[in-house]
C-alpha positions as CSV (number, residue, x, y, z in Angstrom):
1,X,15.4,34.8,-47.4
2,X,12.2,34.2,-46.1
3,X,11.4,31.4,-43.9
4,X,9.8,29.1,-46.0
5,X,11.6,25.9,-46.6
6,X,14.8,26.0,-48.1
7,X,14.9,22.0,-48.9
8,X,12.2,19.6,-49.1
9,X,14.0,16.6,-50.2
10,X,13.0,14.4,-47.5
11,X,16.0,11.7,-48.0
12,X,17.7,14.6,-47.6
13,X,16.5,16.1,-44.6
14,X,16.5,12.5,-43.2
15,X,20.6,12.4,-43.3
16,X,20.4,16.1,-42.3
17,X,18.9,15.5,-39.1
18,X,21.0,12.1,-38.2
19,X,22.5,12.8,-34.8
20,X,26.3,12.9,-34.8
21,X,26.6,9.4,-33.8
22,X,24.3,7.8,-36.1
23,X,25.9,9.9,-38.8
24,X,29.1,8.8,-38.3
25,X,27.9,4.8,-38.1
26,X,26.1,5.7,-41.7
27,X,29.0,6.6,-43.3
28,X,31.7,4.2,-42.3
29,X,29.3,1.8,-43.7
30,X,28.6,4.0,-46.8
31,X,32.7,4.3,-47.2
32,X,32.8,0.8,-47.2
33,X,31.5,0.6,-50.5
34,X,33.8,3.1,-51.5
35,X,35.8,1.7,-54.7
36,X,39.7,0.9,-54.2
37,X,41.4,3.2,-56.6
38,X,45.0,3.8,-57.8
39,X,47.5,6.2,-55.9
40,X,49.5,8.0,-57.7
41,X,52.4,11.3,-57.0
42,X,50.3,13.0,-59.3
43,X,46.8,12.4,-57.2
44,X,48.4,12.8,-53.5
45,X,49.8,16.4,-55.1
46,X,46.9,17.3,-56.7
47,X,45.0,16.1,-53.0
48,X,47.3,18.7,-50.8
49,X,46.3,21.9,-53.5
50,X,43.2,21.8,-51.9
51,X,41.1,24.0,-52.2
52,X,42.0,24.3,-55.5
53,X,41.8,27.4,-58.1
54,X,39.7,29.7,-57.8
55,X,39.2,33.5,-58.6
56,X,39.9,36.3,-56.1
57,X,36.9,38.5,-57.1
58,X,33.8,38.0,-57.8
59,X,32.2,36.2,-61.1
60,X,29.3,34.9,-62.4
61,X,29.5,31.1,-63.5
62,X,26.8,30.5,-66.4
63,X,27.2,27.1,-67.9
64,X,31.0,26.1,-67.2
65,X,31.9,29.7,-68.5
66,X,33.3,32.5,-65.5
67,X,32.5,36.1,-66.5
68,X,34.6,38.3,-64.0
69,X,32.8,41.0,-63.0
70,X,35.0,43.6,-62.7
71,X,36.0,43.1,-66.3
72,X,32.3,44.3,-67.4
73,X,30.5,47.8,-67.5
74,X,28.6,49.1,-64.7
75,X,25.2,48.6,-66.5
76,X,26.0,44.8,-67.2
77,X,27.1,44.9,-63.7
78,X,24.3,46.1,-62.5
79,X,22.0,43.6,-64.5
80,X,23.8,40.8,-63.3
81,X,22.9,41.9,-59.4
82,X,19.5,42.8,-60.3
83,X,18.7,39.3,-62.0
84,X,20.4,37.6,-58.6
85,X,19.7,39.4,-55.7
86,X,16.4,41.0,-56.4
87,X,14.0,39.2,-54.3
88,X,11.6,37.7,-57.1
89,X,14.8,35.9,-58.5
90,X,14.5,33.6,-55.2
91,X,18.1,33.2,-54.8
92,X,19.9,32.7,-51.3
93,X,23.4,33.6,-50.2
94,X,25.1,30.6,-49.3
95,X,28.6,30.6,-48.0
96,X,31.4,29.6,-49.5
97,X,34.6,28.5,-48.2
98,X,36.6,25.4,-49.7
99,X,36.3,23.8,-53.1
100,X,32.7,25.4,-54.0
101,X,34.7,28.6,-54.7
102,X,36.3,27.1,-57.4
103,X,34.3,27.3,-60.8
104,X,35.6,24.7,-62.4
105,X,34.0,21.9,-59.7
106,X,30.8,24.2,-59.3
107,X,30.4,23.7,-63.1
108,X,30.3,20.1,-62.7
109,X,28.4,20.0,-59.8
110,X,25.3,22.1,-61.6
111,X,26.0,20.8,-65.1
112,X,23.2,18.7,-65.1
113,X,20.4,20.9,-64.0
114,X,17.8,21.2,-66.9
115,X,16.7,24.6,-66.8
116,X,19.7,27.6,-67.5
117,X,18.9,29.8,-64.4
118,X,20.0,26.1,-62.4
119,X,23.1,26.1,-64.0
120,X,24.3,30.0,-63.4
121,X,25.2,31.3,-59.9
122,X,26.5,34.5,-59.1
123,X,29.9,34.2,-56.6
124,X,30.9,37.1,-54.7
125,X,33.9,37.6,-53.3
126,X,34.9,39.6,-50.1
127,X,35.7,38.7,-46.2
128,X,34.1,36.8,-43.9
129,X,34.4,38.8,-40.3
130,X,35.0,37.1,-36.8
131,X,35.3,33.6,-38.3
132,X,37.8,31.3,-39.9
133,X,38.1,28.6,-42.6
134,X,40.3,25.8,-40.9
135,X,40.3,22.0,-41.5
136,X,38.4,19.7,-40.6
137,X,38.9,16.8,-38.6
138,X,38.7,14.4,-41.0
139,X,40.8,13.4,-44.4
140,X,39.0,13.0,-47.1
141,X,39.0,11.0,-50.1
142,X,41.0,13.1,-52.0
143,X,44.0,13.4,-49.5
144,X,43.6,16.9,-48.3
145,X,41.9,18.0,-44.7
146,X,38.8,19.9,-45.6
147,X,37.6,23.2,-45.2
148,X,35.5,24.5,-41.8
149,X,34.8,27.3,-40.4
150,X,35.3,28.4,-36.8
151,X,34.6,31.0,-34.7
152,X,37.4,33.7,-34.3
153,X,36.5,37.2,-33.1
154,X,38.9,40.0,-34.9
155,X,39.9,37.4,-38.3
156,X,38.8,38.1,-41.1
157,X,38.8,35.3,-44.2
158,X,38.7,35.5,-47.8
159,X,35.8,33.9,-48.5
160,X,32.5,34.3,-51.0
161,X,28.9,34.3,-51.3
162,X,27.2,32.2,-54.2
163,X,23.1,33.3,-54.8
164,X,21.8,30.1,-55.5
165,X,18.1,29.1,-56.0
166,X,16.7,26.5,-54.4
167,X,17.7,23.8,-56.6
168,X,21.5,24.6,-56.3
169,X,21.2,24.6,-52.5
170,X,19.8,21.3,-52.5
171,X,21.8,20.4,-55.0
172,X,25.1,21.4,-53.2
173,X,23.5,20.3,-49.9
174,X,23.5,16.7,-50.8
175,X,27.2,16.9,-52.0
176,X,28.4,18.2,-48.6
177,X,27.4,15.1,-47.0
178,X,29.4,15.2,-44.1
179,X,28.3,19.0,-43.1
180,X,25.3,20.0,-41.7
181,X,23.5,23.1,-43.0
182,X,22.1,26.4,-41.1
183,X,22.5,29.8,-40.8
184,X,25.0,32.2,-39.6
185,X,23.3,34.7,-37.9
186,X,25.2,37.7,-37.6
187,X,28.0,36.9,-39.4
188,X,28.8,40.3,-41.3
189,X,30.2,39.5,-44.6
190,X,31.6,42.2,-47.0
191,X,31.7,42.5,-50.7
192,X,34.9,43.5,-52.7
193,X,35.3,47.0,-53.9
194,X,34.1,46.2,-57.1
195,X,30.5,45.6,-56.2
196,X,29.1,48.7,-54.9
197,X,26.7,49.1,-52.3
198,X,26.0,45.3,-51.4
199,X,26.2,43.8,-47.8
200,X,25.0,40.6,-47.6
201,X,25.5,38.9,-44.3
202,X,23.9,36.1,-41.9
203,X,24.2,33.7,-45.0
204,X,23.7,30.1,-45.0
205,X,26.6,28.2,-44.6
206,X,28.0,24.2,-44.1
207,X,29.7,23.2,-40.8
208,X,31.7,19.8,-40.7
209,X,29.8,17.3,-38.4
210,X,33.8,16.2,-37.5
211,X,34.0,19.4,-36.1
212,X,37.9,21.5,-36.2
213,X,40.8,19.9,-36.5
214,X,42.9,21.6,-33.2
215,X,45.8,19.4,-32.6
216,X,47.7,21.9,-30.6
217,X,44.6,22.7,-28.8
218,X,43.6,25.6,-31.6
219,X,41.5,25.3,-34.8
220,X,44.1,24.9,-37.7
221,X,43.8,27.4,-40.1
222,X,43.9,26.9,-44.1
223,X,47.0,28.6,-44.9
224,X,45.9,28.6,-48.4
225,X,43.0,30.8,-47.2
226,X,44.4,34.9,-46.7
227,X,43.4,36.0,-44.2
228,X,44.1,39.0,-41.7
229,X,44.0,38.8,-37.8
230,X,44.1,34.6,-37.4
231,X,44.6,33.6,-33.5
232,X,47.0,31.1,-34.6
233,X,49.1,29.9,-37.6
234,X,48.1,28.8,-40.9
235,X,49.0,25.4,-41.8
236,X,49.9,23.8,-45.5
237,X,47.7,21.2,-46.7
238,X,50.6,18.6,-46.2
239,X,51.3,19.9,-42.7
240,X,48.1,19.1,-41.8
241,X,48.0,15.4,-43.4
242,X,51.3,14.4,-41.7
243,X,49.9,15.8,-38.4
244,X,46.8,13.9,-38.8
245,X,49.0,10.8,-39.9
246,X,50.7,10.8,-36.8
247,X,47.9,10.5,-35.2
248,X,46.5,7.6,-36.9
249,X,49.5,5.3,-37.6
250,X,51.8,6.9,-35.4
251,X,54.9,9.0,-35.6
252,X,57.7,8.3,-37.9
253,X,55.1,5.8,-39.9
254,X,55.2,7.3,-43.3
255,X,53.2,10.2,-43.2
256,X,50.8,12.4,-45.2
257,X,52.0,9.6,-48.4
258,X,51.1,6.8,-46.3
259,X,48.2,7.8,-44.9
260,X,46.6,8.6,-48.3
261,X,48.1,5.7,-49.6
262,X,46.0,3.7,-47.2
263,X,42.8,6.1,-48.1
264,X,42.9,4.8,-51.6
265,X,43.7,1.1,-51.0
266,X,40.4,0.9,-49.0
267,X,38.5,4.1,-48.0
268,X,36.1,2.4,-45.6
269,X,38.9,0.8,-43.4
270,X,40.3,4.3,-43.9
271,X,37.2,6.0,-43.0
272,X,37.0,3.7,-39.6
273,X,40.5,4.4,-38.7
274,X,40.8,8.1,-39.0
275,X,37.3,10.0,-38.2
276,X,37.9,8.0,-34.2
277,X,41.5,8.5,-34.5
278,X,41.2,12.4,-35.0
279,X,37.9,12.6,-32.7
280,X,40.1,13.4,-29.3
281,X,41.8,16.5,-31.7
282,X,38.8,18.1,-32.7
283,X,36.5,21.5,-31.6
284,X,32.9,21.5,-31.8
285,X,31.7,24.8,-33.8
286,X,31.0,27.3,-31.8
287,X,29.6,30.5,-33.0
288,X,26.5,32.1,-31.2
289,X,24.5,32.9,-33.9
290,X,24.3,29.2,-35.4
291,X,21.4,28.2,-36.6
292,X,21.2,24.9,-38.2
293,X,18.0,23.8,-40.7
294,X,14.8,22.6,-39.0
295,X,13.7,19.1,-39.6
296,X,10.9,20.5,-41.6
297,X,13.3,21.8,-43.7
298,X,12.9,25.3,-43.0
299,X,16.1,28.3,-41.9
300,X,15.7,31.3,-40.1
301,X,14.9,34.3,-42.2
302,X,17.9,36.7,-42.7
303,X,17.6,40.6,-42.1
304,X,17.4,42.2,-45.8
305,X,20.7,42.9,-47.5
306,X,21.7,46.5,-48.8
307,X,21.9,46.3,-52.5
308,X,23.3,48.8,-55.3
309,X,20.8,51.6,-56.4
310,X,17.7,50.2,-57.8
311,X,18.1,46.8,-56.7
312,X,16.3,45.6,-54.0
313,X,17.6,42.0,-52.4
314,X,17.4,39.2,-49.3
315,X,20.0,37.6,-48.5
């Protein structure tokens, strides 16, 4: 991607470049208009699958619909890179990690885009070397702890690439309101077997502002993440609500159920309790090729990626 800007929302980039403090003070007071809503077994279970279903390989998403693409010929294959990675398509490769992966809340997320190239993005699937996807040091409104990344020389994550243009990456931007957006720079990513020929790395990616959730004095990694060569242990979505529990009620108070329970009777109070109770637990990211946006609005250009024969790409 070149460097020209990658958003110009300037609400937008206003909440992007909020210092940490002032970020935080904006959204305990935007959580306190949060609606109270009604806890259920159902909800807290659906809460700890986080991050949800999603393919292991690559697909292309085109209006709700998920086309794998190992299930079609090479030529169609190849068509589909061409129209997404070529540079006159404008696309960027933007990391993704937690639910994003996931077509089914993509979909919604880009439903509503007016033109069809807006509502299609290409997701590939592969690893994501020397980093990790671990929770955050928050809990979010849906019960689960969600997904960061940190740095970890010698792991590598399961993780994918969406090419989005720039409407999608504003788009997606403004949902991740609690992350801040830059660039990876370095970070080697590698495409599955079944997409010859395509390396696509330093891609943009979202950080939590919270930081990693490190109770035990290491990042917590998303056991529902594979992964090969993790410093530490994975932990289970409701591993890492009770731990976090614990830390905000107190041991032996009721746990992950109460502590959700608590999120959905009033997420603001919620929202006050937890992001200071959890503060003293978490890790700053802290990978040396970071990068995040410029308050113009503009990233670091990425080297070029290596596409399949005849298709020439940026990442």
């Amino acid at each position: 991607m070149a460097s020209a800007a990658a958003i110009t929302d300037a609400r937008l980039l206003e909440r992007l470049m909020l210092p940490d403090e002032a970020f935080l003070d904006h959204f305990v007071e935007l959580a306190s208009h949060f609606p109270a809503r009604e806890w259920t077994r159902r909800s807290f279970e659906h809460g700890l699958r986080y991050p949800w279903t999603r393919p292991d390989r690559s697909y292309l998403l085109r209006d709700g619909e998920t086309l794998l693409l190992h299930d079609v010929g090479d030529a169609e294959r190849a068509a589909i890179l061409e129209r997404h990675l070529a540079p006159a398509a404008g696309r960027v490769a933007l990391l993704a990690i937690g639910s994003n992966v996931a077509p089914k809340n993509l979909a919604v997320k880009l439903a509503h885009h007016e033109d069809a190239e807006d509502r299609e993005v290409l997701v590939l699937a592969g690893d994501l070397h020397d980093l990790d996807v671990v929770a955050a040091a928050a809990v979010a409104v849906y019960g689960a702890m969600p997904a960061t990344l940190a740095a970890s020389p010698g792991t590598n994550v399961r993780a994918a690439v969406m090419l989005v243009t720039a409407t999608q990456l504003t788009t997606l931007t403004w949902g991740e309101m609690t992350y801040r957006l830059g660039r990876l720079q370095g970070a080697r990513f590698t495409v599955e077997d079944a997409v010859q020929g395509v390396e696509l790395d330093s891609p943009l990616g979202f950080v939590s502002r919270w930081g990693a959730f490190a109770p035990d004095g290491a990042a917590a990694s998303l056991a529902a993440i594979r992964a090969t060569g993790r410093r530490a242990r994975g932990w289970t979505q409701r591993e890492l609500v009770d731990r976090a529990a614990d830390l905000v009620l107190g041991p032996a108070r009721g746990g992950a159920e109460a502590l959700t329970r608590s999120g959905y009777r009033d997420p603001g109070a919620a929202v006050a309790r937890i992001l200071p109770a959890l503060r003293p637990s978490a890790q700053p990211f802290a990978f040396p090729g970071w990068t995040p946006i410029a308050p113009d609005g503009t990233l670091p250009p990425a080297k070029p990626a290596v596409a399949s024969p005849g298709t020439s790409a940026e990442a």
